[in-house]
PDB file of N, CA, C and O in Angstrom:
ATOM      1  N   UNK A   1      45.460  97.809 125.080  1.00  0.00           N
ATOM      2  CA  UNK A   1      44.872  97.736 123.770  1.00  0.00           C
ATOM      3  C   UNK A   1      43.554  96.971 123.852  1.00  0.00           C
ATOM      4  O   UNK A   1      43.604  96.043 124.660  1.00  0.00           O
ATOM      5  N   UNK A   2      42.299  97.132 123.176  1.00  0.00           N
ATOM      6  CA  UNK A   2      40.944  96.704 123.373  1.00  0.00           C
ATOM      7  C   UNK A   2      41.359  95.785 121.790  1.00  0.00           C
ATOM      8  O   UNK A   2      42.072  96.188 120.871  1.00  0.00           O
ATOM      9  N   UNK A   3      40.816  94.806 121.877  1.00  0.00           N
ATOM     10  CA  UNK A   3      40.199  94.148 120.764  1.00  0.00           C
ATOM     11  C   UNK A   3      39.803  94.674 119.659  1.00  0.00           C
ATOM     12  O   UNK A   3      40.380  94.513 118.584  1.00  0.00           O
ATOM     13  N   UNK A   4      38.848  95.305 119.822  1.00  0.00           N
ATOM     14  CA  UNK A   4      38.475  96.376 118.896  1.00  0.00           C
ATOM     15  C   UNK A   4      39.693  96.846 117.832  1.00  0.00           C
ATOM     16  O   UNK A   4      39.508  97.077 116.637  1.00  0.00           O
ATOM     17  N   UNK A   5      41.131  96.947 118.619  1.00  0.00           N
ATOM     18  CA  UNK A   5      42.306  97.710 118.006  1.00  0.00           C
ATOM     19  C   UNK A   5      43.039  96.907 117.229  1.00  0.00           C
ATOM     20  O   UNK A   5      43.797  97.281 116.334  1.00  0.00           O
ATOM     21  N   UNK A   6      42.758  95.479 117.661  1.00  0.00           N
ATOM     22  CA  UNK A   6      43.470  94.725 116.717  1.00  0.00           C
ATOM     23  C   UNK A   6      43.455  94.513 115.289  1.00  0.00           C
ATOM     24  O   UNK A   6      42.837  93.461 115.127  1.00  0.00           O
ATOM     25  N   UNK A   7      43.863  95.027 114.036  1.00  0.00           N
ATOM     26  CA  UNK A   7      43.218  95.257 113.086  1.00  0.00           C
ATOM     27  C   UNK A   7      44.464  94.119 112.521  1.00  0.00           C
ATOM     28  O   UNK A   7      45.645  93.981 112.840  1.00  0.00           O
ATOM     29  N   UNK A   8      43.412  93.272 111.359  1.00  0.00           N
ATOM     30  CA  UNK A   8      44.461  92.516 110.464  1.00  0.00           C
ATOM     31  C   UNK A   8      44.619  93.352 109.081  1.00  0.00           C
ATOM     32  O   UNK A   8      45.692  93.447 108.484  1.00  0.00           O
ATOM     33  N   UNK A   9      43.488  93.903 108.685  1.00  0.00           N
ATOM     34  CA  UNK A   9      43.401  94.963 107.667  1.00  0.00           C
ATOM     35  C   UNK A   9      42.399  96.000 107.467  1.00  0.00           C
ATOM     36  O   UNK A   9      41.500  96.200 108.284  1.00  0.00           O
ATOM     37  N   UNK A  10      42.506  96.491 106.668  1.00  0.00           N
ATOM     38  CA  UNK A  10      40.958  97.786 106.911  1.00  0.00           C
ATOM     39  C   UNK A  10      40.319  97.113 106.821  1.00  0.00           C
ATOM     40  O   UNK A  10      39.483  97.594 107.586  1.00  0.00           O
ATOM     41  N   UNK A  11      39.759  95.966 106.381  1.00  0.00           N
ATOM     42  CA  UNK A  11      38.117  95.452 106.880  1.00  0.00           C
ATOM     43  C   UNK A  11      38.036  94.318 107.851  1.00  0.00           C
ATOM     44  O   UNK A  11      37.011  94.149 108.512  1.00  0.00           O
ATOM     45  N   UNK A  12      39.035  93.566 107.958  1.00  0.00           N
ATOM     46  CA  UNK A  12      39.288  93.062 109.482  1.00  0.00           C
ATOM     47  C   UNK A  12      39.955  93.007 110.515  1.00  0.00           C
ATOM     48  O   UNK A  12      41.150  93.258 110.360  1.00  0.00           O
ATOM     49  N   UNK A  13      39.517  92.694 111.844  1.00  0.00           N
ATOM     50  CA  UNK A  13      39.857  92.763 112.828  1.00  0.00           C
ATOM     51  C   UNK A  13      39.877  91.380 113.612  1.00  0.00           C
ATOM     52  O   UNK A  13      39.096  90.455 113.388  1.00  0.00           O
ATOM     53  N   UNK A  14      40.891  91.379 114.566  1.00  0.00           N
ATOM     54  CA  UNK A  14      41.335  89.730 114.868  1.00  0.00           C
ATOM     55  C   UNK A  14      40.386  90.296 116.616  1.00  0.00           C
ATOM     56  O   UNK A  14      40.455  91.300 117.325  1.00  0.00           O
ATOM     57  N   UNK A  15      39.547  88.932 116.674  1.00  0.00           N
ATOM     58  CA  UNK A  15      39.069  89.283 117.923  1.00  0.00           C
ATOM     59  C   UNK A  15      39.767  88.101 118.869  1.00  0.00           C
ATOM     60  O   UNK A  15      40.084  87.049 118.314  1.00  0.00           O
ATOM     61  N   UNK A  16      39.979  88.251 120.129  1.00  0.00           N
ATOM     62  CA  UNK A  16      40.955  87.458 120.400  1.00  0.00           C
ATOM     63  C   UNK A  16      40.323  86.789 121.891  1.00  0.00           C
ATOM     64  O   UNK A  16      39.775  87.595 122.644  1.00  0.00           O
ATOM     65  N   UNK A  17      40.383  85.533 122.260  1.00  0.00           N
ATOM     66  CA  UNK A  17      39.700  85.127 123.142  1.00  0.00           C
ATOM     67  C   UNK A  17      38.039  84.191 122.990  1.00  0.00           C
ATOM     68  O   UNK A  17      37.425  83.921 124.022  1.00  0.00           O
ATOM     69  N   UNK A  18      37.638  83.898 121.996  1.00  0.00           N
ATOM     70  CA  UNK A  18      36.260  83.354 121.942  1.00  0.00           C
ATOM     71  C   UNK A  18      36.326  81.702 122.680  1.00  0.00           C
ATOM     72  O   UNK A  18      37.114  80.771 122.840  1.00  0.00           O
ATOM     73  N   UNK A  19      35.337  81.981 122.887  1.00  0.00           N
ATOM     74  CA  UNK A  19      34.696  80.816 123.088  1.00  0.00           C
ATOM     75  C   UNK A  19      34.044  79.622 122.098  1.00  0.00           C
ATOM     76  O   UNK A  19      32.908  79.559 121.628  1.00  0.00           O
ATOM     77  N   UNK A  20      35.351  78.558 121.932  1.00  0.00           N
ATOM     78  CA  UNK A  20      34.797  77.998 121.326  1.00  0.00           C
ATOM     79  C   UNK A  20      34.556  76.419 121.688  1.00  0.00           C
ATOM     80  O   UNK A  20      35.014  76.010 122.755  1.00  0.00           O
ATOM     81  N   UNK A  21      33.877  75.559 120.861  1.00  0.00           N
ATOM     82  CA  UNK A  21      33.899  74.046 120.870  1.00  0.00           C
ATOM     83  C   UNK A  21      34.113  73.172 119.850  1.00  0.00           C
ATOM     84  O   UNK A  21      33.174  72.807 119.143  1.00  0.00           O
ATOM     85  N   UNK A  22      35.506  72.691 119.638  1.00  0.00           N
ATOM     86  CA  UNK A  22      36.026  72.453 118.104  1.00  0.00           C
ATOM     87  C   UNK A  22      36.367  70.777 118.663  1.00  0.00           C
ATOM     88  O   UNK A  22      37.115  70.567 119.618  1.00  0.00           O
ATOM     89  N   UNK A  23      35.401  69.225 117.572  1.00  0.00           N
ATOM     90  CA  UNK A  23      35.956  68.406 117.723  1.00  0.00           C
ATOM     91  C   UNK A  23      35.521  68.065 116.441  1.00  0.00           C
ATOM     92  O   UNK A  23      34.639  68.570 115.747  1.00  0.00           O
ATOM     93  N   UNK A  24      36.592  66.743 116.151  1.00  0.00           N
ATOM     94  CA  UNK A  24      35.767  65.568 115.200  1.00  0.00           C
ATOM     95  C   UNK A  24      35.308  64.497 115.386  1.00  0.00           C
ATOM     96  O   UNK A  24      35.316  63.543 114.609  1.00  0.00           O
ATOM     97  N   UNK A  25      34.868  64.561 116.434  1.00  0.00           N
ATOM     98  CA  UNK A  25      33.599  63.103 117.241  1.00  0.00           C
ATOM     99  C   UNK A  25      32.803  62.606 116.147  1.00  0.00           C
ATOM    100  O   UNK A  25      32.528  61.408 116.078  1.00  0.00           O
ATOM    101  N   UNK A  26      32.379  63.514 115.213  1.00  0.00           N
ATOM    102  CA  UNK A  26      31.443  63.549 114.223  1.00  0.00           C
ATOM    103  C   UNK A  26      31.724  63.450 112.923  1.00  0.00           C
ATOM    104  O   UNK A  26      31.761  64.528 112.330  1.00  0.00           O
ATOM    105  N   UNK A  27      32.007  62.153 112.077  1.00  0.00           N
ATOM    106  CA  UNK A  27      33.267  62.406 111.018  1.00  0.00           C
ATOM    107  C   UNK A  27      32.460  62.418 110.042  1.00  0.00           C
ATOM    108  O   UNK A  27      32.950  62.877 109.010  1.00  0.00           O
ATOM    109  N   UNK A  28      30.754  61.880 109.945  1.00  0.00           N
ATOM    110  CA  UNK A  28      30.237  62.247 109.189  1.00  0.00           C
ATOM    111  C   UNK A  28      29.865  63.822 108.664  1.00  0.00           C
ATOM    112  O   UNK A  28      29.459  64.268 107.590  1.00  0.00           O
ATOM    113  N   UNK A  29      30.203  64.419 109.938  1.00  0.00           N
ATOM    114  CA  UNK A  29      30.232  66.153 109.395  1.00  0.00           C
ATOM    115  C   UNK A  29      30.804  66.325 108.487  1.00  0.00           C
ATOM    116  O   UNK A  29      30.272  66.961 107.577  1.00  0.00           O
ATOM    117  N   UNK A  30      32.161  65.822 108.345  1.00  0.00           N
ATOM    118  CA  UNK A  30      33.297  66.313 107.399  1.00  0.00           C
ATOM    119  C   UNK A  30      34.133  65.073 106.665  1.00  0.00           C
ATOM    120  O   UNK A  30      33.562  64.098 106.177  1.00  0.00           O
ATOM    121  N   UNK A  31      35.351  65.234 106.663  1.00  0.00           N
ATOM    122  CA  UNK A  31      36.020  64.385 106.326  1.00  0.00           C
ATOM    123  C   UNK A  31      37.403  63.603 106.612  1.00  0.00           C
ATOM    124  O   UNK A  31      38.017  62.641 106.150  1.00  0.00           O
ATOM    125  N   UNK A  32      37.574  64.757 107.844  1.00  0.00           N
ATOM    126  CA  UNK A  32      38.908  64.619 108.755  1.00  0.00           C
ATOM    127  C   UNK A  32      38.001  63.927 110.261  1.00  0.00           C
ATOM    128  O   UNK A  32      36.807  64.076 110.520  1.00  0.00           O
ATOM    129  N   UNK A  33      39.008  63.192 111.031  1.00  0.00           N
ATOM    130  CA  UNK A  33      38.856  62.768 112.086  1.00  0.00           C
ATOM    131  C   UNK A  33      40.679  63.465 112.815  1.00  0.00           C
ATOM    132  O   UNK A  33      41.587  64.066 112.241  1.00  0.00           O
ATOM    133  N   UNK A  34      40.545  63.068 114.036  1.00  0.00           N
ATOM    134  CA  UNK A  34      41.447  63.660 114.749  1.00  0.00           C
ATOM    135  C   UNK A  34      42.614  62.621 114.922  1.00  0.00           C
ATOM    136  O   UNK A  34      42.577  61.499 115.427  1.00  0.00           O
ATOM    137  N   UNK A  35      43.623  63.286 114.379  1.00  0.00           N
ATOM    138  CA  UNK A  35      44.697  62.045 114.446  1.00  0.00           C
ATOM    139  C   UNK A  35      45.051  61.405 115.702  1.00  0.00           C
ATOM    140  O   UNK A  35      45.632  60.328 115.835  1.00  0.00           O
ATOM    141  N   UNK A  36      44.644  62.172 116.586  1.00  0.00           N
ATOM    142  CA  UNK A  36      45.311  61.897 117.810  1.00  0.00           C
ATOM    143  C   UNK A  36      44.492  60.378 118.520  1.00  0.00           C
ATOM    144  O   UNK A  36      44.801  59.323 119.074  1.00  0.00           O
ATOM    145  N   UNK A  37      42.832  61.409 117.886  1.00  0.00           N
ATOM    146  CA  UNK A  37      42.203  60.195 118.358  1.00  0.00           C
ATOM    147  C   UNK A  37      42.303  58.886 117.886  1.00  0.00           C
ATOM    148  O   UNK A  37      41.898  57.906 118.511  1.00  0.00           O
ATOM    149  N   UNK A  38      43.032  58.849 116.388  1.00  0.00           N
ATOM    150  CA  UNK A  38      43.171  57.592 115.473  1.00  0.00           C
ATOM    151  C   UNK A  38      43.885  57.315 116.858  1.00  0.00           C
ATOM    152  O   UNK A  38      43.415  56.801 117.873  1.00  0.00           O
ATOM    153  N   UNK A  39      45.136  57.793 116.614  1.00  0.00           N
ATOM    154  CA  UNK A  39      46.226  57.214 117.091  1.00  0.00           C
ATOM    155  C   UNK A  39      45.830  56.397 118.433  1.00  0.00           C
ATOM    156  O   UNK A  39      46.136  55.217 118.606  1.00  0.00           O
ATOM    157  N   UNK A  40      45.029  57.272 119.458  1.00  0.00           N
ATOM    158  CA  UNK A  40      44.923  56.235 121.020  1.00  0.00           C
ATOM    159  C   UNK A  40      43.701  55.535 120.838  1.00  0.00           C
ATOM    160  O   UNK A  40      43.483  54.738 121.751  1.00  0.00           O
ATOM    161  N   UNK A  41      42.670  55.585 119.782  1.00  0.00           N
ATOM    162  CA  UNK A  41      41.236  54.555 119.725  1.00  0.00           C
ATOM    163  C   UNK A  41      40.763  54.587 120.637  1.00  0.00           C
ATOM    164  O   UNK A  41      40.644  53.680 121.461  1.00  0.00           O
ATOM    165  N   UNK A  42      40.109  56.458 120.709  1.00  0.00           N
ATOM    166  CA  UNK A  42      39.061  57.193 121.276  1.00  0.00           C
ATOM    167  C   UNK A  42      38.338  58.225 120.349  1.00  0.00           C
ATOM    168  O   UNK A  42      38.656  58.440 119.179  1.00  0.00           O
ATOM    169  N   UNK A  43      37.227  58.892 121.096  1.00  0.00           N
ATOM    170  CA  UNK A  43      36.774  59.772 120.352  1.00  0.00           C
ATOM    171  C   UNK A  43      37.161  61.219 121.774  1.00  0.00           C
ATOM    172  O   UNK A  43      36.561  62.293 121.814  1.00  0.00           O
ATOM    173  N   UNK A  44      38.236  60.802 122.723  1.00  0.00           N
ATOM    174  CA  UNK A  44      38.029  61.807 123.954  1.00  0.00           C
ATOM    175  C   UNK A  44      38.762  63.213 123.692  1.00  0.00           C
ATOM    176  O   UNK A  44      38.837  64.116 124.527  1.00  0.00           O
ATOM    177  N   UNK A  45      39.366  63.250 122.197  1.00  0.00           N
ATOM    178  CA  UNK A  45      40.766  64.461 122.467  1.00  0.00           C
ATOM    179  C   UNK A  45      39.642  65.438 121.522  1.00  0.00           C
ATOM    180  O   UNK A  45      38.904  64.950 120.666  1.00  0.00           O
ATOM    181  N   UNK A  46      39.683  66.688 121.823  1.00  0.00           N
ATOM    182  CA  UNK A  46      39.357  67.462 121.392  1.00  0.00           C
ATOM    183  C   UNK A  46      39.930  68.868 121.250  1.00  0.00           C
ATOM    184  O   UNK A  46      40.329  69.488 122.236  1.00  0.00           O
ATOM    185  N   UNK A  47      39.972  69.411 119.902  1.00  0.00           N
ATOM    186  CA  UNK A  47      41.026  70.838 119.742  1.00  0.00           C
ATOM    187  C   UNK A  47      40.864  71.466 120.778  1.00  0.00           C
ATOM    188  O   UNK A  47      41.868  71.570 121.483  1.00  0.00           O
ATOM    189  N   UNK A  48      39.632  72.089 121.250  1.00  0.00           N
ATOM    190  CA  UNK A  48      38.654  73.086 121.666  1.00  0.00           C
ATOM    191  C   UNK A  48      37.956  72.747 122.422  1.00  0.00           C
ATOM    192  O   UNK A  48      37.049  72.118 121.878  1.00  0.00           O
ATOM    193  N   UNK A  49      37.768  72.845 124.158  1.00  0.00           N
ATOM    194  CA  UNK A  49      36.542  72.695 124.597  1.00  0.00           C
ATOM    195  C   UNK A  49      36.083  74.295 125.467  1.00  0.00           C
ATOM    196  O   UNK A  49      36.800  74.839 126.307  1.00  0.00           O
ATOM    197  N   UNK A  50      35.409  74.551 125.231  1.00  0.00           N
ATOM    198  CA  UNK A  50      34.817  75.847 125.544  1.00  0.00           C
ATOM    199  C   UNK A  50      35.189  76.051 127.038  1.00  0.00           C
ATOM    200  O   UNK A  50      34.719  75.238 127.834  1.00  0.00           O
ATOM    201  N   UNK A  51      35.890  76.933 127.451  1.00  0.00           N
ATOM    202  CA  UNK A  51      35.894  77.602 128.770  1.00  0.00           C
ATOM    203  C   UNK A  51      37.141  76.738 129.502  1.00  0.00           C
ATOM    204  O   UNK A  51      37.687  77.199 130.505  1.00  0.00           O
ATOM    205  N   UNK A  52      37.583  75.332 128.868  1.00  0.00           N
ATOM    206  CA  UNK A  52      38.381  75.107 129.787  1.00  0.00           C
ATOM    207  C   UNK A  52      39.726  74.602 129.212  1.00  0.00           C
ATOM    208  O   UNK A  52      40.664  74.566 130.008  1.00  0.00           O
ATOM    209  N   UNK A  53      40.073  73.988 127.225  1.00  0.00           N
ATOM    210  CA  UNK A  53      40.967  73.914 127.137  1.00  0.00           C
ATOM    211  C   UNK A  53      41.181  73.753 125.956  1.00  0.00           C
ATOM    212  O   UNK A  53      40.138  73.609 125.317  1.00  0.00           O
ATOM    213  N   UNK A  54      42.543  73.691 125.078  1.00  0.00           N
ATOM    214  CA  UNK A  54      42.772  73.929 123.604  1.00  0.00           C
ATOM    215  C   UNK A  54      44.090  72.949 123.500  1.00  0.00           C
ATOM    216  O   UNK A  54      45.178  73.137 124.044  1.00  0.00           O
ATOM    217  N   UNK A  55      43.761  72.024 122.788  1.00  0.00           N
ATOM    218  CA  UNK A  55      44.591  71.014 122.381  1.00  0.00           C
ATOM    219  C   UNK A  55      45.825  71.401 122.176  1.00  0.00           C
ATOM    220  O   UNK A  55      46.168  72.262 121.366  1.00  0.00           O
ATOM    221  N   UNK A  56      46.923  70.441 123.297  1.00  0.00           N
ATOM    222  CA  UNK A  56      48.485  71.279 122.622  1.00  0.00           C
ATOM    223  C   UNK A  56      48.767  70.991 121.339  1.00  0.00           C
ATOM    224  O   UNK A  56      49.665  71.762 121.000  1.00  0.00           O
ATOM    225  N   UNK A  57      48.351  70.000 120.090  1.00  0.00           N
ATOM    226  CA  UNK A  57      48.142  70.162 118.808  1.00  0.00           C
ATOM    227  C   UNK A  57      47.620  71.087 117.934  1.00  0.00           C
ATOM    228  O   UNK A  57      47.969  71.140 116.754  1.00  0.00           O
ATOM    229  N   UNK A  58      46.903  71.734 118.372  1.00  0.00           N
ATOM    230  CA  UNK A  58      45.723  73.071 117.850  1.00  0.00           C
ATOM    231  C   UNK A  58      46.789  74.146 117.471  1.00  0.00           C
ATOM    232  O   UNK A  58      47.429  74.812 118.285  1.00  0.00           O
ATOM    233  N   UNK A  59      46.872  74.206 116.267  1.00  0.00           N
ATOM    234  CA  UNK A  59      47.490  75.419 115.499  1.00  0.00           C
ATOM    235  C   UNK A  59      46.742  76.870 115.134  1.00  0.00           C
ATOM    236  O   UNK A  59      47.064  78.030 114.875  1.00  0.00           O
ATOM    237  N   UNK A  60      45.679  76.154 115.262  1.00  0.00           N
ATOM    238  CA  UNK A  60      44.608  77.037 114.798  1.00  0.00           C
ATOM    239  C   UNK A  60      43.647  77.202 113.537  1.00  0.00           C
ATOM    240  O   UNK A  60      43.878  76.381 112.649  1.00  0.00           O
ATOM    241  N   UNK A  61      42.505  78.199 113.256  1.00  0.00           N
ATOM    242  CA  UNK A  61      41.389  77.878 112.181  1.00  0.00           C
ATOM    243  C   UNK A  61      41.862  78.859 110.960  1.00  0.00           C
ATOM    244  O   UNK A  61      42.120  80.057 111.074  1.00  0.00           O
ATOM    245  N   UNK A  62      41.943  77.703 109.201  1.00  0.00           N
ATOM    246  CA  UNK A  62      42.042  78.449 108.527  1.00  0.00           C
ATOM    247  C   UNK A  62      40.471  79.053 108.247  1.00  0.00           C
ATOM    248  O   UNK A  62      39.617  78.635 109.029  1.00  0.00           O
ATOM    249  N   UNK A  63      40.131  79.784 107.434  1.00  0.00           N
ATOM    250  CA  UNK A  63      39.574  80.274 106.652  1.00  0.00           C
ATOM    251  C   UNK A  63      38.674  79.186 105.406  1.00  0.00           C
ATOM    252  O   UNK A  63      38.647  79.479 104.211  1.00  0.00           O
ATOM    253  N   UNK A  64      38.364  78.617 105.668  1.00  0.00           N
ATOM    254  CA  UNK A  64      36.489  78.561 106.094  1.00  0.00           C
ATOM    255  C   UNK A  64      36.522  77.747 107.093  1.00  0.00           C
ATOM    256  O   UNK A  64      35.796  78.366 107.872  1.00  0.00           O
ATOM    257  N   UNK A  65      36.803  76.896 107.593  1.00  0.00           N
ATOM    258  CA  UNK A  65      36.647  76.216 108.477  1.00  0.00           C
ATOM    259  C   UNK A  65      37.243  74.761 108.922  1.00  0.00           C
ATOM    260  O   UNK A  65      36.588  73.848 109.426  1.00  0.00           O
ATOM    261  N   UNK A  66      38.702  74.759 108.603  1.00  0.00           N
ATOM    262  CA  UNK A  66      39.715  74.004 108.944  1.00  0.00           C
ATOM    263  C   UNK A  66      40.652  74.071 109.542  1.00  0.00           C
ATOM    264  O   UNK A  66      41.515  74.928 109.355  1.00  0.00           O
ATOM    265  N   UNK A  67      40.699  73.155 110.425  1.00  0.00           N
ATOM    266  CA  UNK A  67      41.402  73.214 111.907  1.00  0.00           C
ATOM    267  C   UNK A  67      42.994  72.973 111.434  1.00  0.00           C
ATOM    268  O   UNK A  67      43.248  71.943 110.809  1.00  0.00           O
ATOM    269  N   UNK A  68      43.963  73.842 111.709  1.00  0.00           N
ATOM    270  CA  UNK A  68      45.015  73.462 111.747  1.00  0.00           C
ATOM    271  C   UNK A  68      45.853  72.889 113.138  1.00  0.00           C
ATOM    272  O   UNK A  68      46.057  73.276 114.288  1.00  0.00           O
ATOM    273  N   UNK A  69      46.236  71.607 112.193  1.00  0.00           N
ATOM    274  CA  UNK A  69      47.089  70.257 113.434  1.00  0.00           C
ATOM    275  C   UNK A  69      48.203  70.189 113.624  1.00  0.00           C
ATOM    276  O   UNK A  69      48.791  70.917 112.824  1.00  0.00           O
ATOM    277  N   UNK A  70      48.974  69.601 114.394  1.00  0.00           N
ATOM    278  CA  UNK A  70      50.200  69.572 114.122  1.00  0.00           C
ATOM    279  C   UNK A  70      50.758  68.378 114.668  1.00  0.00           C
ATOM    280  O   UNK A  70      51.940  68.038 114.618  1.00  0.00           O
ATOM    281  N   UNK A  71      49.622  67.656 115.295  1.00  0.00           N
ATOM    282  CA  UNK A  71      49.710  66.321 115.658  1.00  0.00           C
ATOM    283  C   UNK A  71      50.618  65.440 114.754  1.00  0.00           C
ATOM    284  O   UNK A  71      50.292  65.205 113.590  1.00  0.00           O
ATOM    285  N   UNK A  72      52.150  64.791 115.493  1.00  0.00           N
ATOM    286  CA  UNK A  72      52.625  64.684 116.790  1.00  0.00           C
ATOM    287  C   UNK A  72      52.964  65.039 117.437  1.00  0.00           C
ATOM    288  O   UNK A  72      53.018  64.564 118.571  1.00  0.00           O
ATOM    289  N   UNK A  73      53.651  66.738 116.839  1.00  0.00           N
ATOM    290  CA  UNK A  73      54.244  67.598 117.617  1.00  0.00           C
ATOM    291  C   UNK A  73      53.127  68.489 117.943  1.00  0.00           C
ATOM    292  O   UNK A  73      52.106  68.881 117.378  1.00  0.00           O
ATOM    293  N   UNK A  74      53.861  68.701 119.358  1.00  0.00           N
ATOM    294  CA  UNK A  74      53.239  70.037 120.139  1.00  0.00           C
ATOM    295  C   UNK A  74      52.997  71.220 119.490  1.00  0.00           C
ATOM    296  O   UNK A  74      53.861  71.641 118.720  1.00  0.00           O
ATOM    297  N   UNK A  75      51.965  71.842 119.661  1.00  0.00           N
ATOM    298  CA  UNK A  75      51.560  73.240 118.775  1.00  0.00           C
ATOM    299  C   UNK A  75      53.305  74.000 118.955  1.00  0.00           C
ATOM    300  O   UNK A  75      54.088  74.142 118.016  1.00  0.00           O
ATOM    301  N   UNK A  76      53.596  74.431 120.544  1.00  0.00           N
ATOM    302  CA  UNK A  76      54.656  75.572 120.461  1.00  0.00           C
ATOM    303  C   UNK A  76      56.257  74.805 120.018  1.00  0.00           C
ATOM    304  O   UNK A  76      57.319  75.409 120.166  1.00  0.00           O
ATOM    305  N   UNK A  77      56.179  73.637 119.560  1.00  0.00           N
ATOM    306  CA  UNK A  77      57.338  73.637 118.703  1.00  0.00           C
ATOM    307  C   UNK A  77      57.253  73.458 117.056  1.00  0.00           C
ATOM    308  O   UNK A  77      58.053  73.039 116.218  1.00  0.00           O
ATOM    309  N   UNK A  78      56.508  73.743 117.022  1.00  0.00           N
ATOM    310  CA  UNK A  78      55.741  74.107 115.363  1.00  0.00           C
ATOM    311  C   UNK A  78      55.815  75.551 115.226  1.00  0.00           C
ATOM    312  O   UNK A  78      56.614  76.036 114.425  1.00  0.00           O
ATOM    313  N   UNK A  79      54.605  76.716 116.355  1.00  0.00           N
ATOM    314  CA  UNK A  79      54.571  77.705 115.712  1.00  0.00           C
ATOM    315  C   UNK A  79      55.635  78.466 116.271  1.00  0.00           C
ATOM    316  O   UNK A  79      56.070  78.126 117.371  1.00  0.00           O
ATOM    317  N   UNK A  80      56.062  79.334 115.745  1.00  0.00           N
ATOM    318  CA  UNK A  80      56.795  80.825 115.806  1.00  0.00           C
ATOM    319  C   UNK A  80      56.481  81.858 117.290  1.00  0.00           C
ATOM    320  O   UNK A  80      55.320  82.237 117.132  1.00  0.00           O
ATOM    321  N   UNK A  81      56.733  82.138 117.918  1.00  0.00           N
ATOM    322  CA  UNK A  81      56.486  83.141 119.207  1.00  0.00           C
ATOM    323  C   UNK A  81      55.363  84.239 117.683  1.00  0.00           C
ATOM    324  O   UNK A  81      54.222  84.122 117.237  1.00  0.00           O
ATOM    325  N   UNK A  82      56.119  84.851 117.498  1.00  0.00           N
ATOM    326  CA  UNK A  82      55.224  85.900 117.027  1.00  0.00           C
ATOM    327  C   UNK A  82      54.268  85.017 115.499  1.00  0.00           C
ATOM    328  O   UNK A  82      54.207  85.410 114.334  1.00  0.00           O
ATOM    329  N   UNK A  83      53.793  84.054 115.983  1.00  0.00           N
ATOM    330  CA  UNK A  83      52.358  83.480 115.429  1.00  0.00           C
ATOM    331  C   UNK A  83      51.218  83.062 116.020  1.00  0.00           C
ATOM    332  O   UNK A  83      50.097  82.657 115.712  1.00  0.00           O
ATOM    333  N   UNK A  84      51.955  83.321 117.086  1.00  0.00           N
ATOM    334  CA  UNK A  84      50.792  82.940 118.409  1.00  0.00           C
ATOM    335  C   UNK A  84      50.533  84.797 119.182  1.00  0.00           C
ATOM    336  O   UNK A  84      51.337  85.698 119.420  1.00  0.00           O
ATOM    337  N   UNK A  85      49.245  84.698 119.331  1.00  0.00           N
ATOM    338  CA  UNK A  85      48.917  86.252 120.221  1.00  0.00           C
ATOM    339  C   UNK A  85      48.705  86.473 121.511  1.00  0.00           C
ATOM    340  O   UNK A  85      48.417  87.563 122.003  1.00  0.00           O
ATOM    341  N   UNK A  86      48.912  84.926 122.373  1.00  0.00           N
ATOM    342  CA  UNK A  86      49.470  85.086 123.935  1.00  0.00           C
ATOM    343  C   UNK A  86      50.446  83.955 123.879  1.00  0.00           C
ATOM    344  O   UNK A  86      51.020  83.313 123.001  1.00  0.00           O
ATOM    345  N   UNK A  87      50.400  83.977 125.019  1.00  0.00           N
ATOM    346  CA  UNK A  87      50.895  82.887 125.704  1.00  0.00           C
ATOM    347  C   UNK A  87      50.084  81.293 125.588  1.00  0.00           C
ATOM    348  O   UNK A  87      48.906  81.312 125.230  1.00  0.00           O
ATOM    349  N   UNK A  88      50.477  80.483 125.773  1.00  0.00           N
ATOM    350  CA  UNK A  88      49.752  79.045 125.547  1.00  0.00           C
ATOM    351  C   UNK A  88      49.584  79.054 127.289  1.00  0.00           C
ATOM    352  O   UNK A  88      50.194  79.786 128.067  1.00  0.00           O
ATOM    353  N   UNK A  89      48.645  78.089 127.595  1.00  0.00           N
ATOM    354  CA  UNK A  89      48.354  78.058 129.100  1.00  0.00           C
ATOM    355  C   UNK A  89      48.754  76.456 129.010  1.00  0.00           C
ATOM    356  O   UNK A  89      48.835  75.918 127.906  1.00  0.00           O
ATOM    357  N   UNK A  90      48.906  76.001 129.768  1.00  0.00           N
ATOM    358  CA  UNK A  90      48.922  74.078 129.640  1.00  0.00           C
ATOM    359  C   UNK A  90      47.693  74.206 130.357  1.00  0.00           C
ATOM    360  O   UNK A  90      47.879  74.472 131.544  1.00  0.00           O
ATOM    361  N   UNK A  91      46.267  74.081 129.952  1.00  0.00           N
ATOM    362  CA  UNK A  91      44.982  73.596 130.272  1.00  0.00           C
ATOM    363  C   UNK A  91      44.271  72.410 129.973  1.00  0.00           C
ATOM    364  O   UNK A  91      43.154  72.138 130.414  1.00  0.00           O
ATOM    365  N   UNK A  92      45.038  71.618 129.110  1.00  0.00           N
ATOM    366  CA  UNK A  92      44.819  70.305 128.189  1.00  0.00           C
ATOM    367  C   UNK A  92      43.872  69.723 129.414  1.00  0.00           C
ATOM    368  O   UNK A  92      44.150  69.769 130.613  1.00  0.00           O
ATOM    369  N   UNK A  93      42.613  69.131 128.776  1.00  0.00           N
ATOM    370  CA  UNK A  93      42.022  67.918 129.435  1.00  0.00           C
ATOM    371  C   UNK A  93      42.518  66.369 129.090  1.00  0.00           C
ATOM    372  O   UNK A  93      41.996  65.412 129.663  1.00  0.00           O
TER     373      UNK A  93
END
């Protein structure tokens, strides 16, 4: 199946695999900081780092642009097998 095929409805399509870079180092951006980082008093944990890893907290992005957490628990004992569209890798930095 190509990407392309993945359809969520007739006008969208789930593209699967991007590249992204998702933190809250920057809290003046927004208004959330990263619990995790509260919790150890760093700025080092990050959802998302491009090309090499995705926070085992990272649930994933709603719709406009909020990160879903799940910090303390691990993303895969939160979500559902069929809510996730692979497999999780353990790549955590």
């Amino acid at each position: 199946m190509q990407m392309e095929d993945i359809v969520v409805n007739s006008k969208v399509k789930k593209l699967i695999g991007s590249n992204m870079d998702i933190d809250f180092s920057n809290a003046d951006f927004g208004n959330s900081k990263c619990p995790w980082n509260t919790a150890d008093k760093t700025n080092g944990h990050m959802c998302a780092v491009k090309d090499i890893s995705i926070c085992k907290y990272f649930c994933g992005i709603q719709y406009l642009d909020s990160v879903l957490c799940s910090y303390p628990y691990e993303n895969v004992s939160i979500l559902k097998r069929d809510e996730m569209d692979r497999d999780i890798i353990d790549r955590i930095v």
